[in-house]
Chimera marker file (.cmm) of the C-alpha trace (Angstrom):
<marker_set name="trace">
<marker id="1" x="4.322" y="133.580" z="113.721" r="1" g="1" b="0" radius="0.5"/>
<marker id="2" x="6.899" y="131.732" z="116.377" r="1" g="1" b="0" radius="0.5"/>
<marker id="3" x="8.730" y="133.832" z="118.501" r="1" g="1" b="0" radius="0.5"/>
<marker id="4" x="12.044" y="135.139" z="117.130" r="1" g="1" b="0" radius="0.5"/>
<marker id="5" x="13.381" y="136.244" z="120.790" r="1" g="1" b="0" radius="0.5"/>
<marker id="6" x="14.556" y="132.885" z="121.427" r="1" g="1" b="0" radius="0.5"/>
<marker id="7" x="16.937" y="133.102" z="118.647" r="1" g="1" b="0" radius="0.5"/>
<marker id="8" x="18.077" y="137.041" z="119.463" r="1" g="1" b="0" radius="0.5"/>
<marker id="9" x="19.240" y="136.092" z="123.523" r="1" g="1" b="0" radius="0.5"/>
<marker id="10" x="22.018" y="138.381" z="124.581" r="1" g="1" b="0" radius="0.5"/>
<marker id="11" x="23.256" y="135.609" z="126.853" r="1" g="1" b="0" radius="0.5"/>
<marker id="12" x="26.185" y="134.758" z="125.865" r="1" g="1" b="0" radius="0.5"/>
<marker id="13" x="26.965" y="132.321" z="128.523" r="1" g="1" b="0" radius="0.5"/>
<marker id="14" x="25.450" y="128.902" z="126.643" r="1" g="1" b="0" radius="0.5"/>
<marker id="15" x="27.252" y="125.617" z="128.077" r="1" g="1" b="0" radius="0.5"/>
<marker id="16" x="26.605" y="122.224" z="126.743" r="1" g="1" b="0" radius="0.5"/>
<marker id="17" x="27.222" y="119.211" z="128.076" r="1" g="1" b="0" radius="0.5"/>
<marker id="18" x="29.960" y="117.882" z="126.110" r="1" g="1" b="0" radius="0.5"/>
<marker id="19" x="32.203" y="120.781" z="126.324" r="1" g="1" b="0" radius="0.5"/>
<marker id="20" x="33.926" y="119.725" z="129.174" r="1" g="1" b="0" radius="0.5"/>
<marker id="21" x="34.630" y="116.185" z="127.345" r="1" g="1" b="0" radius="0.5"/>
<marker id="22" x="35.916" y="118.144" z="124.416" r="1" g="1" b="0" radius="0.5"/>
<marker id="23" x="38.595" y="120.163" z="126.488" r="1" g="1" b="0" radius="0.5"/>
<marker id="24" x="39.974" y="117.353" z="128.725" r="1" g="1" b="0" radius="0.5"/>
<marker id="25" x="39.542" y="114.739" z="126.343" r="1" g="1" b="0" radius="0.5"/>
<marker id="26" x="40.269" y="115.419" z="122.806" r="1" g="1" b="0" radius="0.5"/>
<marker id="27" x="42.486" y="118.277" z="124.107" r="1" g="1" b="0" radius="0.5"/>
<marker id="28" x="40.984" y="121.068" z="122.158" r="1" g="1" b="0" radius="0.5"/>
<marker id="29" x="41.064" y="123.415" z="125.109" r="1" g="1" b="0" radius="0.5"/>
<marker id="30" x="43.758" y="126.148" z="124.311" r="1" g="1" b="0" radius="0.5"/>
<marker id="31" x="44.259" y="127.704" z="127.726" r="1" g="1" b="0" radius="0.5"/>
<marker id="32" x="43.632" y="131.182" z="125.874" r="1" g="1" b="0" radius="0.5"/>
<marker id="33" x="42.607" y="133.792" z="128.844" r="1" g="1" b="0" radius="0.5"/>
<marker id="34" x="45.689" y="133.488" z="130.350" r="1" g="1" b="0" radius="0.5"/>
<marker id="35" x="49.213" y="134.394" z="129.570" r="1" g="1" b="0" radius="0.5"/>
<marker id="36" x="51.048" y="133.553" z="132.185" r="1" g="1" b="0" radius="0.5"/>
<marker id="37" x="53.253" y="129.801" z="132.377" r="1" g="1" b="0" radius="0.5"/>
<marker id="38" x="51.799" y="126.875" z="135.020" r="1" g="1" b="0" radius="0.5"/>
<marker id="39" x="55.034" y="126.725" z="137.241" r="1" g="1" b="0" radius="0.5"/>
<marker id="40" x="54.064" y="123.600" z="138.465" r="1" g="1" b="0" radius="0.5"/>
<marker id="41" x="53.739" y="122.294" z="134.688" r="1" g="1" b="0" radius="0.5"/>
<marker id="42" x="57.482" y="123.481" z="134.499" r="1" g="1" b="0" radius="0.5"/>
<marker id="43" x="58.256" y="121.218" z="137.827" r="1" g="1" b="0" radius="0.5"/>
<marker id="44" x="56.209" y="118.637" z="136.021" r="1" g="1" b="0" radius="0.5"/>
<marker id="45" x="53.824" y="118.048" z="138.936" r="1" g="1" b="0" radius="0.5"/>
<marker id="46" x="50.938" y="120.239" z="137.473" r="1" g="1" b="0" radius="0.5"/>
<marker id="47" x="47.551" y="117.720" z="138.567" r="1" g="1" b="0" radius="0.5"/>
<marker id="48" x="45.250" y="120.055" z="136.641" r="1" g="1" b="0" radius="0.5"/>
<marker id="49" x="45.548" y="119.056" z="133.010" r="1" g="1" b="0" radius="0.5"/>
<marker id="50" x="43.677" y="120.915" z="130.650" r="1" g="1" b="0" radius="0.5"/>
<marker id="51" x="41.626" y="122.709" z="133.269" r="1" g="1" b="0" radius="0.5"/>
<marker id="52" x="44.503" y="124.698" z="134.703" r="1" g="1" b="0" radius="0.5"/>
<marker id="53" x="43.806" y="128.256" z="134.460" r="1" g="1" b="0" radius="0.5"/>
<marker id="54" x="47.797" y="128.419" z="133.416" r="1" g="1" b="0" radius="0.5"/>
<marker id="55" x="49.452" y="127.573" z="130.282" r="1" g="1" b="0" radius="0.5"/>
<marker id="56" x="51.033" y="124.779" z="129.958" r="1" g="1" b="0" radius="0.5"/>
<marker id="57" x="53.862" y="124.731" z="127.751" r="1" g="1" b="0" radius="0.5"/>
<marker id="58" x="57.817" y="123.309" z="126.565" r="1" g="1" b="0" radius="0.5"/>
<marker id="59" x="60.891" y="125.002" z="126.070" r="1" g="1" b="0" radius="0.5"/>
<marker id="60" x="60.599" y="127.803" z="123.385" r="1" g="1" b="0" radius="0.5"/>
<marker id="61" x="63.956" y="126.798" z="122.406" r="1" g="1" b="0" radius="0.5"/>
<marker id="62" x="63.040" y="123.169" z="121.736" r="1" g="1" b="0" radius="0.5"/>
<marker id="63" x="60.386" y="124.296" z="119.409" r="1" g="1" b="0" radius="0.5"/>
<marker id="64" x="62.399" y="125.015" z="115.821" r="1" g="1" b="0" radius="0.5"/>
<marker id="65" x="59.370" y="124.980" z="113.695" r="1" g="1" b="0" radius="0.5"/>
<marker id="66" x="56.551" y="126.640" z="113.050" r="1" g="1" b="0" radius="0.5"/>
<marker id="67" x="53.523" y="124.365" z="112.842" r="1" g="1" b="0" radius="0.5"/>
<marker id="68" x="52.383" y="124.167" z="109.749" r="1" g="1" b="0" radius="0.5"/>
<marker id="69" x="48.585" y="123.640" z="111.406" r="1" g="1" b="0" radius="0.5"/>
<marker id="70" x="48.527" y="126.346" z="113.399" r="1" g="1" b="0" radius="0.5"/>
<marker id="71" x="49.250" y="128.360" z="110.297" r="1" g="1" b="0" radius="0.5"/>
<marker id="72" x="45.658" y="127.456" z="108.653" r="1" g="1" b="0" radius="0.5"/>
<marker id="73" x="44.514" y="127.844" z="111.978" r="1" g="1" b="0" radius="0.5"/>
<marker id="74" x="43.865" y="123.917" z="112.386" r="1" g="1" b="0" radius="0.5"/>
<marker id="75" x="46.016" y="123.111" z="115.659" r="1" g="1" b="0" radius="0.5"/>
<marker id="76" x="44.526" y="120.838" z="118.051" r="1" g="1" b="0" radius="0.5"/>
<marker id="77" x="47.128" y="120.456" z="119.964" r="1" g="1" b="0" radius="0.5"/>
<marker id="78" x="47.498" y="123.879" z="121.587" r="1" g="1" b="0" radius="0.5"/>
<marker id="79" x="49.850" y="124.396" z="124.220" r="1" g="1" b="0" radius="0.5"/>
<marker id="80" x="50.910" y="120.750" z="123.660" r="1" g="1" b="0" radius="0.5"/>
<marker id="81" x="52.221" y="121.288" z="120.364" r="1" g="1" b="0" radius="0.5"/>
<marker id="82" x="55.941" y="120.542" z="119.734" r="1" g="1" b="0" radius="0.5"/>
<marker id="83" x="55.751" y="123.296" z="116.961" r="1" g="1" b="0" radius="0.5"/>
<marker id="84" x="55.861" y="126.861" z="117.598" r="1" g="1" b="0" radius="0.5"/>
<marker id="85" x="52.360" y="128.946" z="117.610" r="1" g="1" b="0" radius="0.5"/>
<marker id="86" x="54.045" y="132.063" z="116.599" r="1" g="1" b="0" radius="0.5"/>
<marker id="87" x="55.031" y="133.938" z="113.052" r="1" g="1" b="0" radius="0.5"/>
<marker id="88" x="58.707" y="133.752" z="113.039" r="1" g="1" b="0" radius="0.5"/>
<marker id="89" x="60.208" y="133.538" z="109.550" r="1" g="1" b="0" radius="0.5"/>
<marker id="90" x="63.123" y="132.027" z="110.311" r="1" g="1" b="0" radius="0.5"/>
<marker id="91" x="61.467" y="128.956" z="111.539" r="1" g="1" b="0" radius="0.5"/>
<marker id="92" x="58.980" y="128.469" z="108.781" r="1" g="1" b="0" radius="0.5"/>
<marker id="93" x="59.021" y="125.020" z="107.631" r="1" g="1" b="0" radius="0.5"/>
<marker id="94" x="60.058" y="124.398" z="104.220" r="1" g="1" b="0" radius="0.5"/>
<marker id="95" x="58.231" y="124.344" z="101.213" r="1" g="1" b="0" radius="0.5"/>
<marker id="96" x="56.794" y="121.316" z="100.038" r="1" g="1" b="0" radius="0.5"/>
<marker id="97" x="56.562" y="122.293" z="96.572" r="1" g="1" b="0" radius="0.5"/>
<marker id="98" x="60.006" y="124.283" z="96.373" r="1" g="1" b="0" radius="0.5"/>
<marker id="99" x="61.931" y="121.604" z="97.844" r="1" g="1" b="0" radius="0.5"/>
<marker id="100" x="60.308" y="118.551" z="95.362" r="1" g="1" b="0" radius="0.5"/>
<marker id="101" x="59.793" y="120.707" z="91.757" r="1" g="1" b="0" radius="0.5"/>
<marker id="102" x="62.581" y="123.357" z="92.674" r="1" g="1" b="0" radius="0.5"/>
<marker id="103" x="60.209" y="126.400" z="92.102" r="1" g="1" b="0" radius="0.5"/>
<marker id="104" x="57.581" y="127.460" z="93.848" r="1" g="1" b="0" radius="0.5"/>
<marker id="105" x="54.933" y="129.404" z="91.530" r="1" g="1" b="0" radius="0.5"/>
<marker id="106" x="53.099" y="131.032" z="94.756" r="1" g="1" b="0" radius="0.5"/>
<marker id="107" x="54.109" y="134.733" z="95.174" r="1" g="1" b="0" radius="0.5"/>
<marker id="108" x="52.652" y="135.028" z="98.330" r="1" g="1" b="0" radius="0.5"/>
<marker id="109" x="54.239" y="132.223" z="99.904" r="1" g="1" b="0" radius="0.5"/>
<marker id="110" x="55.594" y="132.332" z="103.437" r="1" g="1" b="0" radius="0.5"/>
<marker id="111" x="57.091" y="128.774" z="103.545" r="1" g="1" b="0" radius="0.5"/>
<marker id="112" x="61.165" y="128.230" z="103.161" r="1" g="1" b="0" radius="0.5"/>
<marker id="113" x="62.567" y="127.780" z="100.013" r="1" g="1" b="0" radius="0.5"/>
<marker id="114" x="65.972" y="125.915" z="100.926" r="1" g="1" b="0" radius="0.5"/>
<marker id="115" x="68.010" y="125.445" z="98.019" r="1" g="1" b="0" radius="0.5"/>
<marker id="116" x="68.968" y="121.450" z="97.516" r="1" g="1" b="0" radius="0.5"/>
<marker id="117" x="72.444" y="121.901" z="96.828" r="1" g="1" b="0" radius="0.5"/>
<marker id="118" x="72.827" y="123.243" z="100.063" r="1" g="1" b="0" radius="0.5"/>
<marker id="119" x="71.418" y="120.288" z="101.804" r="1" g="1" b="0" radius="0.5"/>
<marker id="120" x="74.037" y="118.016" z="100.060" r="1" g="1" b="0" radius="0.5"/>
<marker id="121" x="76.660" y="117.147" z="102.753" r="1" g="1" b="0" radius="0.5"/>
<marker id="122" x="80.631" y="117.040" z="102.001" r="1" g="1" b="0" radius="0.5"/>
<marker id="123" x="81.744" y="113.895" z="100.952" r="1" g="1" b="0" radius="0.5"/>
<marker id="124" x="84.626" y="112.809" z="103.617" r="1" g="1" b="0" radius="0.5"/>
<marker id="125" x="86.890" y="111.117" z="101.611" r="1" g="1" b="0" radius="0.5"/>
<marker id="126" x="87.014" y="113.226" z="98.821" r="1" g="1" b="0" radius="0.5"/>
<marker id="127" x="88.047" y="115.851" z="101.499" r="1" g="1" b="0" radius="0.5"/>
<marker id="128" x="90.919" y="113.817" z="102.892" r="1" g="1" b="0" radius="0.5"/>
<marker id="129" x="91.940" y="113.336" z="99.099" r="1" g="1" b="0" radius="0.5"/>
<marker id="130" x="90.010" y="110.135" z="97.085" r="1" g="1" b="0" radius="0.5"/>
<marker id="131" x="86.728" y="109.315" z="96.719" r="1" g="1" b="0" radius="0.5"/>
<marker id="132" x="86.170" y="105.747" z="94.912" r="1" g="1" b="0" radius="0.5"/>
<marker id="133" x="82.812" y="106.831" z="94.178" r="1" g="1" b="0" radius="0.5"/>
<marker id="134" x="84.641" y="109.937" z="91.446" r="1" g="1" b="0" radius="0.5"/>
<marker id="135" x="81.779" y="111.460" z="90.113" r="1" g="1" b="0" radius="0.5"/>
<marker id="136" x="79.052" y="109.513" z="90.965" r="1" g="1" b="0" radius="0.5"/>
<marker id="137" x="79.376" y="110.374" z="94.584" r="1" g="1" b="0" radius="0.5"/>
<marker id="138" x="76.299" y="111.775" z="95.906" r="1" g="1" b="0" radius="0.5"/>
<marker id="139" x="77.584" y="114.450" z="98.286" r="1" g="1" b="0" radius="0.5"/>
<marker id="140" x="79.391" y="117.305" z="97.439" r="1" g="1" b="0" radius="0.5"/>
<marker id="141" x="82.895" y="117.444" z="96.015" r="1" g="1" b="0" radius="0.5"/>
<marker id="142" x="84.180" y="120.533" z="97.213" r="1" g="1" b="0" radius="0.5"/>
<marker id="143" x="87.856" y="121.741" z="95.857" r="1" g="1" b="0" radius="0.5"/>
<marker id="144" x="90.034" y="123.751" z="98.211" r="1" g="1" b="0" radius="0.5"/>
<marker id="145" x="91.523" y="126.644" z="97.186" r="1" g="1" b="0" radius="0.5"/>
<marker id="146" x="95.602" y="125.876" z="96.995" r="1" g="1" b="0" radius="0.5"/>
<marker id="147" x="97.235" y="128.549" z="99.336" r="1" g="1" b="0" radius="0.5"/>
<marker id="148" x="99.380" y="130.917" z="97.982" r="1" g="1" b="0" radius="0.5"/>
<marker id="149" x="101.563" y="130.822" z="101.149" r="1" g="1" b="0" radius="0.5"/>
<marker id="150" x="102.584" y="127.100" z="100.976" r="1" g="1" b="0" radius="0.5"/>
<marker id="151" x="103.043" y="127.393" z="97.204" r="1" g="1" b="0" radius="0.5"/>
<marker id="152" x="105.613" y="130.371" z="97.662" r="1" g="1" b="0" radius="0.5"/>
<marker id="153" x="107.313" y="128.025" z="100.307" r="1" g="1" b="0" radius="0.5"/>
<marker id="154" x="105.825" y="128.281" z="103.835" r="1" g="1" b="0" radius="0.5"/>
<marker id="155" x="102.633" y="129.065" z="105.453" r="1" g="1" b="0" radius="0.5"/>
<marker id="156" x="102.613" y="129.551" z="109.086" r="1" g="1" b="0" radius="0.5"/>
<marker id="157" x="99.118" y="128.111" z="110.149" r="1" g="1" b="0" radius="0.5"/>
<marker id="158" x="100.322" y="124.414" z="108.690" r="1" g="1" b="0" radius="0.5"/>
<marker id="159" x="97.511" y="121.988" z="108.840" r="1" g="1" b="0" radius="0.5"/>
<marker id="160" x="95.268" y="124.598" z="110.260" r="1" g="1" b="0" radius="0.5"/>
<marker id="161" x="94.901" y="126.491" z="107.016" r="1" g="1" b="0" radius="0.5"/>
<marker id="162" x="91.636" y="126.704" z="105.751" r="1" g="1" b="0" radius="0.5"/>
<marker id="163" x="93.462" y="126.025" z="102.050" r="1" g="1" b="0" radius="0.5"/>
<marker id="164" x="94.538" y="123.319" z="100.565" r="1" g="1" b="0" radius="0.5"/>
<marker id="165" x="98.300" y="122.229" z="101.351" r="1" g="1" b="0" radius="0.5"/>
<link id1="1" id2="2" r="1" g="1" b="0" radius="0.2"/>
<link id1="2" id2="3" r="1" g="1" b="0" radius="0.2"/>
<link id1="3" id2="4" r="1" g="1" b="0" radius="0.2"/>
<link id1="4" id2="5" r="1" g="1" b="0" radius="0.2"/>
<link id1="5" id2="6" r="1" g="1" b="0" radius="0.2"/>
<link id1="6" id2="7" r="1" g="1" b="0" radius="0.2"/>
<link id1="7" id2="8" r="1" g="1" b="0" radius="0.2"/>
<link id1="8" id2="9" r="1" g="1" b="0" radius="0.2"/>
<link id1="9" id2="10" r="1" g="1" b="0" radius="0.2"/>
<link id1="10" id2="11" r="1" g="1" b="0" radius="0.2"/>
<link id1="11" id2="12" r="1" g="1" b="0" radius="0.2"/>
<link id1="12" id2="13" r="1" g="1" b="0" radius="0.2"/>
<link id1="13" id2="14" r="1" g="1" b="0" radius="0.2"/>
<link id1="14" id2="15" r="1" g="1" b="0" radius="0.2"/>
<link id1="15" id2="16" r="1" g="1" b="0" radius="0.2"/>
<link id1="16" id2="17" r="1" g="1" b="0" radius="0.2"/>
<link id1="17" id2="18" r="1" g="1" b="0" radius="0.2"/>
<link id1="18" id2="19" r="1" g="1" b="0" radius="0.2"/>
<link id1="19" id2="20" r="1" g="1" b="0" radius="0.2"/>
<link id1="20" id2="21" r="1" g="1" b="0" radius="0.2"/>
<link id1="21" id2="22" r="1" g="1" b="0" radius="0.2"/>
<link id1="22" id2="23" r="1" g="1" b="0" radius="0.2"/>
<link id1="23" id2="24" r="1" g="1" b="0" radius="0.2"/>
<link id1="24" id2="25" r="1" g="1" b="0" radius="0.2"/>
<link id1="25" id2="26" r="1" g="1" b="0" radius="0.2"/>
<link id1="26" id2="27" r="1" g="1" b="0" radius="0.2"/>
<link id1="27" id2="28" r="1" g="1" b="0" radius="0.2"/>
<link id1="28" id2="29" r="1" g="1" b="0" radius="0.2"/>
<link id1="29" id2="30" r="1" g="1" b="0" radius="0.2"/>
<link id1="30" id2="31" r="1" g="1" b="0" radius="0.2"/>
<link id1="31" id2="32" r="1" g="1" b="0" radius="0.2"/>
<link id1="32" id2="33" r="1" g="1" b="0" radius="0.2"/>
<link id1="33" id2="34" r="1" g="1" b="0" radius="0.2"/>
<link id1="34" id2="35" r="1" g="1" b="0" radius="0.2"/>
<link id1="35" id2="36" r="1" g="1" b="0" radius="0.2"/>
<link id1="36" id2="37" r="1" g="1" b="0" radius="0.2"/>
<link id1="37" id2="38" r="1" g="1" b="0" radius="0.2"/>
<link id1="38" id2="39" r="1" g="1" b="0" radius="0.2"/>
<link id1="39" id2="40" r="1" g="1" b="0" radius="0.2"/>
<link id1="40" id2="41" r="1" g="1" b="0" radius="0.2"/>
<link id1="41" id2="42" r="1" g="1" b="0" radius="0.2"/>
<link id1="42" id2="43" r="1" g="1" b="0" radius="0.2"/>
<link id1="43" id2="44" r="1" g="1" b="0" radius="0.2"/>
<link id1="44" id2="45" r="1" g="1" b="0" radius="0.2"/>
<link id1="45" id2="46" r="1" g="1" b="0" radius="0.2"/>
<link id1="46" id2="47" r="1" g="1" b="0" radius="0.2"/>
<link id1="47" id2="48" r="1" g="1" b="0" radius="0.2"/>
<link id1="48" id2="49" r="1" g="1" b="0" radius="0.2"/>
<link id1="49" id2="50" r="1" g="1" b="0" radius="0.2"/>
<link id1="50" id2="51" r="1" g="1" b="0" radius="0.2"/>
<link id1="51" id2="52" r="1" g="1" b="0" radius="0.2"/>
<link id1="52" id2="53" r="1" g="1" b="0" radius="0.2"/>
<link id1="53" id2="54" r="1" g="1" b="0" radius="0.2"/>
<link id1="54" id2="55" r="1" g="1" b="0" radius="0.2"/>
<link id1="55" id2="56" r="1" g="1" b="0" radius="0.2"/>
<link id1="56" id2="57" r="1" g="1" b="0" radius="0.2"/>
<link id1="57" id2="58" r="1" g="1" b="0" radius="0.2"/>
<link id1="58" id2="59" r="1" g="1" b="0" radius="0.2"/>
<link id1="59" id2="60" r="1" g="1" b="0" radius="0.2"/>
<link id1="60" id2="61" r="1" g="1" b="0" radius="0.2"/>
<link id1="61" id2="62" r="1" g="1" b="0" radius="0.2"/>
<link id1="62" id2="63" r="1" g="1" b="0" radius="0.2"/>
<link id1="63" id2="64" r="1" g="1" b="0" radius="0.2"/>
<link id1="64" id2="65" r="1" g="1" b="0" radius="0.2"/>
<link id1="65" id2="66" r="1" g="1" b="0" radius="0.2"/>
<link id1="66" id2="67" r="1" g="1" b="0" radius="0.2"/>
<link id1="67" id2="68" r="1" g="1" b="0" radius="0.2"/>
<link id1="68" id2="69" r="1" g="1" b="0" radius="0.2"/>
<link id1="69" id2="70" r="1" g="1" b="0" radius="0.2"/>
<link id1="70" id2="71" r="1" g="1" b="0" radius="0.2"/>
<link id1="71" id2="72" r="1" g="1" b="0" radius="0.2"/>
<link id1="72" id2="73" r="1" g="1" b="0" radius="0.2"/>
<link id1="73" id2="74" r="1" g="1" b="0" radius="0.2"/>
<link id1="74" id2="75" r="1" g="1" b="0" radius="0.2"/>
<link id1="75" id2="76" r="1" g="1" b="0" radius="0.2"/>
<link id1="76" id2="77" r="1" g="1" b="0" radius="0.2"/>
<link id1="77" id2="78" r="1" g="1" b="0" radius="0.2"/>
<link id1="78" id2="79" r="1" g="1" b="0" radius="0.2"/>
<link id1="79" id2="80" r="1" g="1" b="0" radius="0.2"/>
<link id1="80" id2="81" r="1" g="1" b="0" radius="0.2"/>
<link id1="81" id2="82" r="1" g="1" b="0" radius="0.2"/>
<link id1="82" id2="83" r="1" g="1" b="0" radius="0.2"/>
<link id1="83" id2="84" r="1" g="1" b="0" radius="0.2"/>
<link id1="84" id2="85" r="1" g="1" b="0" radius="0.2"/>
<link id1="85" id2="86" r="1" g="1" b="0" radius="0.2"/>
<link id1="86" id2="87" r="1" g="1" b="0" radius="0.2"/>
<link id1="87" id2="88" r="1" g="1" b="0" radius="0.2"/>
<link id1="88" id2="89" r="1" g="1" b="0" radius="0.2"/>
<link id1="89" id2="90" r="1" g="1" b="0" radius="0.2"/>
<link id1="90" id2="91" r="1" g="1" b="0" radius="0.2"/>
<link id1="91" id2="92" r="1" g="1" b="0" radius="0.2"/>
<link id1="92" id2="93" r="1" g="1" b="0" radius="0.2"/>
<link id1="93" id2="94" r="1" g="1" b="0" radius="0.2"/>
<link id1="94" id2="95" r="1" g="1" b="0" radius="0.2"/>
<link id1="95" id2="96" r="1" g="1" b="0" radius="0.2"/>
<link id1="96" id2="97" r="1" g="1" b="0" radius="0.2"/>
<link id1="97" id2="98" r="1" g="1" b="0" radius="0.2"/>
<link id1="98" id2="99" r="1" g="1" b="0" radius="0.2"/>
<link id1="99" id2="100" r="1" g="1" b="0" radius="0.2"/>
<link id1="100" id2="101" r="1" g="1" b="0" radius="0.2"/>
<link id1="101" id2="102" r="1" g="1" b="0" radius="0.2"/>
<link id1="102" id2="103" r="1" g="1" b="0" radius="0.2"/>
<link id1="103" id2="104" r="1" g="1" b="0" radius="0.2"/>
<link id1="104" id2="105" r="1" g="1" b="0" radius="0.2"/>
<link id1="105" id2="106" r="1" g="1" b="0" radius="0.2"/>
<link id1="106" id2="107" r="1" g="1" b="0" radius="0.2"/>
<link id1="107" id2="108" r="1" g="1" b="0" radius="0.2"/>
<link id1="108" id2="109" r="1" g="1" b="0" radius="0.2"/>
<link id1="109" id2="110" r="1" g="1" b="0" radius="0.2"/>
<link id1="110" id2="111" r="1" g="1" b="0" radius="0.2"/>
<link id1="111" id2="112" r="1" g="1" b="0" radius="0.2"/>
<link id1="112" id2="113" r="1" g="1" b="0" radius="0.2"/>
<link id1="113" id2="114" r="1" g="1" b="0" radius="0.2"/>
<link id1="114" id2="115" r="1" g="1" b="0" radius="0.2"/>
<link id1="115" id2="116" r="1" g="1" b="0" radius="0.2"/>
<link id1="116" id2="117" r="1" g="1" b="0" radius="0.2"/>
<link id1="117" id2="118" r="1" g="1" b="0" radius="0.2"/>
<link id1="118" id2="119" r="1" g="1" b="0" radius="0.2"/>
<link id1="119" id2="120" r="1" g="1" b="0" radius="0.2"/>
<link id1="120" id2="121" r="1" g="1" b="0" radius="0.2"/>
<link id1="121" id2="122" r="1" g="1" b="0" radius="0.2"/>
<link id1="122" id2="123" r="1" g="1" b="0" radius="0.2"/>
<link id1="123" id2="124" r="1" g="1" b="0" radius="0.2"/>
<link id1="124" id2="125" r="1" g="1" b="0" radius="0.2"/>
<link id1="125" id2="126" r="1" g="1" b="0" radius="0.2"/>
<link id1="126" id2="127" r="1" g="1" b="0" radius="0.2"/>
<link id1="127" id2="128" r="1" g="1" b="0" radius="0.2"/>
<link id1="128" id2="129" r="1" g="1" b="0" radius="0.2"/>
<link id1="129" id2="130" r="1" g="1" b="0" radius="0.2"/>
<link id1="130" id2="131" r="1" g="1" b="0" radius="0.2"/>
<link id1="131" id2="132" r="1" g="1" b="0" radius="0.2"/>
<link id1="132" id2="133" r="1" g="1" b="0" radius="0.2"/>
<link id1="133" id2="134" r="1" g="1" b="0" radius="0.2"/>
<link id1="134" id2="135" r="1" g="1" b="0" radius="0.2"/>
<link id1="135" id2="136" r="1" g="1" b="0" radius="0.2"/>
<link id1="136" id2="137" r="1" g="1" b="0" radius="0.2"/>
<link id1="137" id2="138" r="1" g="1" b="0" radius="0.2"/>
<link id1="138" id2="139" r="1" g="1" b="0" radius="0.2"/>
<link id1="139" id2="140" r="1" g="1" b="0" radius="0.2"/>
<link id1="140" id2="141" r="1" g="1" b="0" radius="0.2"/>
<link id1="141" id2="142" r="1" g="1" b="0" radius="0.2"/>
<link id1="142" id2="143" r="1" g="1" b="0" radius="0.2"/>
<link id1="143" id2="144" r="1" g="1" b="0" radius="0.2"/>
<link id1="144" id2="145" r="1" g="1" b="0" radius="0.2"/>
<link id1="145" id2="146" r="1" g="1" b="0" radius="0.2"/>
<link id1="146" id2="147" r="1" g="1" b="0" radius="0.2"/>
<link id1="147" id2="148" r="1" g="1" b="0" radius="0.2"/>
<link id1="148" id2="149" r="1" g="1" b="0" radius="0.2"/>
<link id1="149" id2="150" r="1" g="1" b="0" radius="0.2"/>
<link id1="150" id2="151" r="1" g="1" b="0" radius="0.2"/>
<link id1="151" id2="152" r="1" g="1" b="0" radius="0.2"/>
<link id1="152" id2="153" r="1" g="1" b="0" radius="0.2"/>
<link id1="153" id2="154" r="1" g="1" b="0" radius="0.2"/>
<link id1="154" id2="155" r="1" g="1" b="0" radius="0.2"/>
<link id1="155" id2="156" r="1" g="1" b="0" radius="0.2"/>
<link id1="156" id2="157" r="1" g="1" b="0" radius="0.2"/>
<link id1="157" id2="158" r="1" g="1" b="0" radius="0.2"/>
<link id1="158" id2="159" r="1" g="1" b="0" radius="0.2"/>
<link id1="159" id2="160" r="1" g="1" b="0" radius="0.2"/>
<link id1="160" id2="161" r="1" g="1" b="0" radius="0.2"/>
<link id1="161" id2="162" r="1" g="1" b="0" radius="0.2"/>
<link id1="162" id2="163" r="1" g="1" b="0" radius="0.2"/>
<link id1="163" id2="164" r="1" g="1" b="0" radius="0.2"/>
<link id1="164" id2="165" r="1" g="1" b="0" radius="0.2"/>
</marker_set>
């Protein structure tokens, strides 16, 4: 019978190899143990790379979407993602399905559903008063609302009135 203890080590510290080729070079090295930001990666004169004990990362602000990878847990990228690596509804991306078919028979989920008629700009020149396109256009003809004021006679905010003069 071979000996099982081989396979039953409580040494946790195996290294191969390859895993330093792995982290530097296909950039699967995620930077995990620490939390705190690589100021010199800020300055842009961090030398390190992917062995910096710091993370290296943008602007949180920059980052208006959540990546869709990192979501199935498939990122690569890590800290070098232009995504966000964070739940955040707001800043799911939309849904694929929702935003071709219009319905989106998952219950569960978490993607945006963005309704197209809101993505249809205003059409300019129907705003200023004539489209040639009529109703054919494909942006949005939007009808103001005639104010009351400049029917009755006079409205004080002129031009600057929301309504239609």
């Amino acid at each position: 019978m071979p000996d099982t203890d081989f396979f039953h080590t409580n040494d946790k510290n195996y290294s191969f190899d390859f895993e330093d080729y792995i982290k530097t070079e296909i950039g699967l090295g995620i930077n995990s143990d620490s939390d705190q930001i690589c100021q010199d990666f800020l300055r842009g004169t961090c030398t390190k790379g992917m062995k910096c004990e710091f993370k290296h990362t943008t602007n949180f602000r920059e980052k208006a979407v959540v990546c869709k990878h990192w979501l199935r847990g498939l990122c690569k990228k890590g800290d070098q993602c232009e995504f966000l690596h964070e739940f955040n509804m707001r800043k799911m991306p939309e849904c694929w399905f929702y935003s071709r078919y219009g319905e989106c028979s998952n219950e569960d989920c978490m993607y945006l559903h963005i309704d197209p008629e809101s993505k249809i700009k205003e059409c300019a020149w129907y705003a200023r008063g004539f489209c040639k396109h009529g109703p054919h256009c494909r942006h949005k003809h939007v009808r103001k609302v005639v104010c009351q004021l400049y029917l009755s006679g006079f409205c004080p905010k002129g031009s600057d009135c929301p309504n239609g003069q």
